[in-house]
Every structure is written in C-alpha cells, then in structure tokens.
N, C-alpha and C positions, 0 to 999 in steps of 0.2 A: 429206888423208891423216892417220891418226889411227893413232900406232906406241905400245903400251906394252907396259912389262916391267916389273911390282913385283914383289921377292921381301923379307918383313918378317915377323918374329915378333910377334905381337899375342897377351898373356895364355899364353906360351908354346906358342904355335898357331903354325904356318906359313901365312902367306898368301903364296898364288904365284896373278897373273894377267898374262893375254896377253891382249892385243887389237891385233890389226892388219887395217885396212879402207884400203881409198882411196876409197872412198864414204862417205857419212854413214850412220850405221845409229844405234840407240837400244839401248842396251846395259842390262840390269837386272844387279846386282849383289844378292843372294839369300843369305839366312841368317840365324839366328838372332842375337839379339841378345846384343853383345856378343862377337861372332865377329870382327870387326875392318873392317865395311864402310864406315863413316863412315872410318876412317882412310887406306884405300883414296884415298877422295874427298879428304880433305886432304891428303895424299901428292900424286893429280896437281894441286890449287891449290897446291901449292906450301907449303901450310900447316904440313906437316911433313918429315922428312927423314924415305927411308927407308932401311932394310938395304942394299937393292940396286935400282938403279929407271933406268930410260930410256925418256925423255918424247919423244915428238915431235907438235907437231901442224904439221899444212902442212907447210912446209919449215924450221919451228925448230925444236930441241932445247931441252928447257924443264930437263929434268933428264937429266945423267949423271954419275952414283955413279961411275963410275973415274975416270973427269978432274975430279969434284969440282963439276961445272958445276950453275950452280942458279937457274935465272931467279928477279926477285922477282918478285911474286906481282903486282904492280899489271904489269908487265911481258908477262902469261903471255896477255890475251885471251880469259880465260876466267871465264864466271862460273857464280854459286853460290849456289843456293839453298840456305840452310839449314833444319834440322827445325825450329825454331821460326818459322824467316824470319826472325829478326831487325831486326826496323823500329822504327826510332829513337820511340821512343814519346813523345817530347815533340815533334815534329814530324810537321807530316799529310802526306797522302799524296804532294804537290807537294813540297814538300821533303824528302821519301823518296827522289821520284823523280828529283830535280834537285841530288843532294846531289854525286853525281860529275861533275855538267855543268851546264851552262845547259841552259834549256827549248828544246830545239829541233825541226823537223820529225820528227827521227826517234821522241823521245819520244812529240810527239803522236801519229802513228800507231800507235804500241805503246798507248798510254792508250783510243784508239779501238778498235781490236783487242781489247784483252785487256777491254773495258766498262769502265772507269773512269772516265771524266772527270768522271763527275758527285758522284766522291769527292776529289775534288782537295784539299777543305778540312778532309778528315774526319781524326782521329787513328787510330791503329792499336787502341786499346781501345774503339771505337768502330767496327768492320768485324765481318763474322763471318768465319765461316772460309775460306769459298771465295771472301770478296773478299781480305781479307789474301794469301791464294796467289797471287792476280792480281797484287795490288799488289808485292810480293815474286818474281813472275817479272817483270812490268815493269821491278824495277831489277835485277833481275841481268842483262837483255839492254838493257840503255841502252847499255852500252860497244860494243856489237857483239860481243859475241863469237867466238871460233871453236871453242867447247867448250861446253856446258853441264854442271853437274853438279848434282842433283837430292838430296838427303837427307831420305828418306822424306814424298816431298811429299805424300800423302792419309791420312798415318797420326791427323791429326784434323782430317778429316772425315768427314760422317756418309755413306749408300751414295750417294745421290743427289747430293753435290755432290762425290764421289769421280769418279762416271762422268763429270760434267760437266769436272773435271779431267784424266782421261785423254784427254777428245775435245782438251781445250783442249791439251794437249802433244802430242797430233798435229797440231792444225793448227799448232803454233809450227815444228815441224819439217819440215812439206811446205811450209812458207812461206820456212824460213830457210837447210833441208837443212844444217844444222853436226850434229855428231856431240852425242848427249843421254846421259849415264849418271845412272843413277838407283837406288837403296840402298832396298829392303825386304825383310819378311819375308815379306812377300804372295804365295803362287803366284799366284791373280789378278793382282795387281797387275802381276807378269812376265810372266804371258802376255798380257794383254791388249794390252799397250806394246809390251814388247820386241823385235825383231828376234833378238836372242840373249841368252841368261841365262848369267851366271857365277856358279856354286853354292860358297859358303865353308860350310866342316862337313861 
C-alpha cells in the first residue's frame, strides 16, 4: 500500500499531490522544469522536509508533518535513482554496486538481469548511457526496496536506448511489483510507463 499527501510551496508555486493504491502501479510525475517535481521525489526519500506531507508505504509511516514524525532516509526502503545517477566515479561498477552491501545472491541476479556483469571492472566514465542507467538502477534496488523513485531517467539518452530503458523498467516492475514514480517533462515518456500521471503547472 502506497499512501501520499504533499502540500509545499516550490518558487512560490503550490505543489499539492495524492496518490493512494494498495496495488503497485508506476506513477509519472509531469511538468516543466523547475516546477518542483525532483523535490516531490526528495520530499518522499526523505531527503527534504515538506510544508505538509504523509508518507506511508506498506504498513509504515515514513513522514507525518503534524506529529513531527520523519523516518531517516537509510531507514525508509526506498530507493533512488537520481538525474545524473550519481556513481562514485573513482570506483567501478562492483564497488558501485557493493558499496551498501557485500556481493551477494541478490546482487548477482540483479547484475544478470539488468546485463551487467561483464562491466564489473569498468569505471563509470568509461560506460555510455544506457549502461550507467543499468548500473545506477542495479544500486538503487540492491537494498530491496519497497518504493522506487526515478528522476528523469531517459532525459540523456538518445531514442533508441530510451525505448530500451522504458521496456527495462517494465520488466523491473512486473518482476518486483513495488510501487515506481518517476519525474519528467516527456508526455511520451508518461504515457508510455505510467499507469497514471500527476501534472504540476
């Protein structure tokens, strides 16, 4: 089950979203930029505090603004790909991947799935685009998650290893069925993913 409620001023803009499923669905968050959808995303990581917000996923409350309640962030189960992806660039891709854990069965299966293995040794300025994206969803599902959250994951790649990204976050999801939100300015990119769109602007 997947409960939220933000309400936050971003750039003197009101952002107000709902989302409530007891199923997993793949949610696109939609608008231009600078409208406040990355903060959206660090709002439920925990990353930022907002105006007014309650978090639930399964049966924890991760954030409530009235009682002050505020999981931390290593705490919450949830991970995070960010727009750059953020990969330790003086370390390759095994210790990318193994930086939150030791190597274990569940890794390799994820390194198998998502085609990696055979970059195990490689650095991150040393991948192109659509492997970094692998390698960068590999670690943000190492922990297991019970949420993903997505920040403009195809906004650099080119068309053809875009499509190959969106098949790939389908099959993460009919594999893993956790609840996926993901932040562009793409009608494409929303229609093709999404189960439902939430429009900021």
């Amino acid at each position: 089950m997947l409960n939220i409620s933000i309400k936050h001023i971003v750039n003197q803009t009101d952002i107000k979203i709902d989302i409530y499923t007891k199923l997993p669905k793949i949610y696109a968050i939609k608008g231009p930029s600078g409208i406040g959808k990355t903060t959206v995303l660090n709002i439920i990581a925990g990353l930022r505090e907002a105006d007014e917000a309650y978090i639930e996923l399964g049966e924890r409350v991760l954030t409530d603004t009235n009682i002050n309640r505020q999981i931390k962030i290593q705490n919450r189960h949830v991970g995070y790909l960010f727009q750059d992806y953020q990969l330790f660039p003086n370390m390759t891709v095994y210790q990318n991947l193994t930086f939150m854990s030791a190597m274990n069965d569940h890794i390799r299966k994820l390194m198998t799935k998502l085609k990696i293995e055979h970059l195990q040794s490689h650095y991150p300025a040393t991948l192109s685009g659509g492997e970094a994206q692998r390698v960068a969803l590999a670690r943000a599902l190492t922990t297991k998650p019970d949420l993903l959250l997505l920040d403009e994951p195809f906004s650099s790649l080119d068309d053809q290893t875009k499509e190959e990204g969106i098949a790939l976050l389908r099959r993460v999801f009919n594999e893993w069925q956790i609840p996926i939100i993901f932040v562009t300015h793409s009608n494409y990119e929303a229609n093709e993913l999404a189960d439902d769109i939430i429009s900021l602007g």
